[in-house]
N, C-alpha and C positions, 0 to 999 in steps of 0.2 A: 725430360725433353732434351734432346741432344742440340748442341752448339754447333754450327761449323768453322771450326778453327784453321785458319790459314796459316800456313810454316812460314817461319820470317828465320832469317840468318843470324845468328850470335852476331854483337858488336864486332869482335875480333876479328870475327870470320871475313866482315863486310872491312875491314880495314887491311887484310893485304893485298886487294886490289890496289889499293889507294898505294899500298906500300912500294910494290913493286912496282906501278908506274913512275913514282916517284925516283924511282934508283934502278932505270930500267935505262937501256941506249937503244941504237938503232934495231928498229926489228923484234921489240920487245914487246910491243904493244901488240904484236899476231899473237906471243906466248902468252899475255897476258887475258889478251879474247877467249885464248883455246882455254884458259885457265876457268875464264868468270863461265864460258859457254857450259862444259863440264859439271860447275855446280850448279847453275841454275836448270841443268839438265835433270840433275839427281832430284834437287831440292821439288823441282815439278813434280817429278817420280813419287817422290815421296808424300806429297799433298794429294795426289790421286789415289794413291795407298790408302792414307787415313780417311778419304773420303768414300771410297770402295770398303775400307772397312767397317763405316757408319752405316753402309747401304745393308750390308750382312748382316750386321746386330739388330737394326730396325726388323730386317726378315723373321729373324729368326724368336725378335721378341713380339712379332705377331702371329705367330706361329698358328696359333687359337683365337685369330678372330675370325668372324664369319665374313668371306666375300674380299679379303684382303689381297690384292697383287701383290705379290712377291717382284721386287723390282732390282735391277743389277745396271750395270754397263761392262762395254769391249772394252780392257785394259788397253791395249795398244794403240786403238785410232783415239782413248782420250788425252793419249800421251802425245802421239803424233800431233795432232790438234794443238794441244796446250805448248809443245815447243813451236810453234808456226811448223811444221814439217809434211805437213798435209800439202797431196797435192792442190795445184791451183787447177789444172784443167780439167776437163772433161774427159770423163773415161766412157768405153763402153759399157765396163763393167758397171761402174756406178755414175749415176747420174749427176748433174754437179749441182750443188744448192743455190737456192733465189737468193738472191741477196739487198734486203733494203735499202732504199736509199735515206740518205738523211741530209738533212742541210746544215749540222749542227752537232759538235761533237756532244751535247748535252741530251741530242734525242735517244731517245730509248732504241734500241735493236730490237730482233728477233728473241722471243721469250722474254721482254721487260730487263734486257740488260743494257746499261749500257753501250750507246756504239764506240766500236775500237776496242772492247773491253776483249779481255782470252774468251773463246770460245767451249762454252761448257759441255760437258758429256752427254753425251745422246744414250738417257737415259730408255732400258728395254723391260719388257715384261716376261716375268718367267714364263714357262710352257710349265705346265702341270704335267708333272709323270703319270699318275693317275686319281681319276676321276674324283672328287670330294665331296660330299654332300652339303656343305656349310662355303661353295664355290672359292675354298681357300687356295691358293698356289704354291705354298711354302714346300717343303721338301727337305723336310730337317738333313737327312743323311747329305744331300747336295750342298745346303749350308751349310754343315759343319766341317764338311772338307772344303767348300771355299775359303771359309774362315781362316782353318788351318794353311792352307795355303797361301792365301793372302797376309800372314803374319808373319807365316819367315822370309817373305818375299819382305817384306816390311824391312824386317829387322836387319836384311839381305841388303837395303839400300841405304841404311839407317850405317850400319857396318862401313858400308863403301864411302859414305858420306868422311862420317870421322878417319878411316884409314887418310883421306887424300886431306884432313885439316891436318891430321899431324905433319904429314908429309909435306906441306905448306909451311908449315910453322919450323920443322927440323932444316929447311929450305933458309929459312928467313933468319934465324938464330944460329944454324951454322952447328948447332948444338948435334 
């Protein structure tokens, strides 16, 4: 049974915000926005990744059941979303969503989340390449290059992630 694991920041990591405000003057507090925006940007990145990449393995380890949907999401609008970067208005192109009302930061929203909570990915259903007789969706050759795709893109944010902690850190030490 797979877990869903949330990315949380290294101690360290979540202390040179603190640090830099601390020993920052006028005008620092924009660099230090640009700073925290930046990793909480990646860090989203990155928790969409692992959770895109749990949506693959599940695929592709039901690969052999009877009647099983093959299920994925749009990497971009769940990132969009997840940084608030979504637009607010109405498009023509796309329609804009209902949105509940609540009386109570404690009621439940739309799909039994919390209201105010991040908005989770608009989970889709494969399209079968072709026809199956056991109504499965899978597509091993399609999974195994999302897979692979989806892991250096990982490992691609994972990389960027650490490049800009050290660069923080050689920042803050002087080293």
């Amino acid at each position: 049974m797979f877990q869903r694991h949330k990315f949380t920041i290294p101690y360290k990591l979540r202390q040179i915000p603190l640090f830099l405000a601390k020993h920052s003057q006028a005008g620092g507090l924009a660099m230090l926005n640009r700073l925290t925006d930046t990793l909480n940007f990646q860090a989203d990145a990155l928790s969409l990744r692992s959770e895109r990449q749990r949506l693959i393995a599940s695929n592709i380890a039901n690969a052999d059941t009877p009647n099983y949907q093959a299920r994925d999401f749009d990497f971009a609008s769940a990132l969009r979303n997840a940084t608030g970067q979504a637009s607010q208005g109405q498009s023509s192109l796309a329609p804009g969503k209902l949105q509940l009302a609540t009386g109570s930061a404690g009621h439940l929203g739309r799909g039994g989340v919390p209201a105010g909570s991040k908005q989770q990915a608009d989970m889709n259903y494969a399209t079968p390449a072709q026809t199956n007789l056991d109504s499965n969706t899978v597509d091993m050759d399609r999974e195994r290059a999302s897979f692979a795709d989806n892991t250096v893109r990982y490992e691609a944010t994972l990389r960027f992630i650490n490049g800009q902690v050290k660069t923080l850190n050689t920042a803050i030490t002087g080293q």
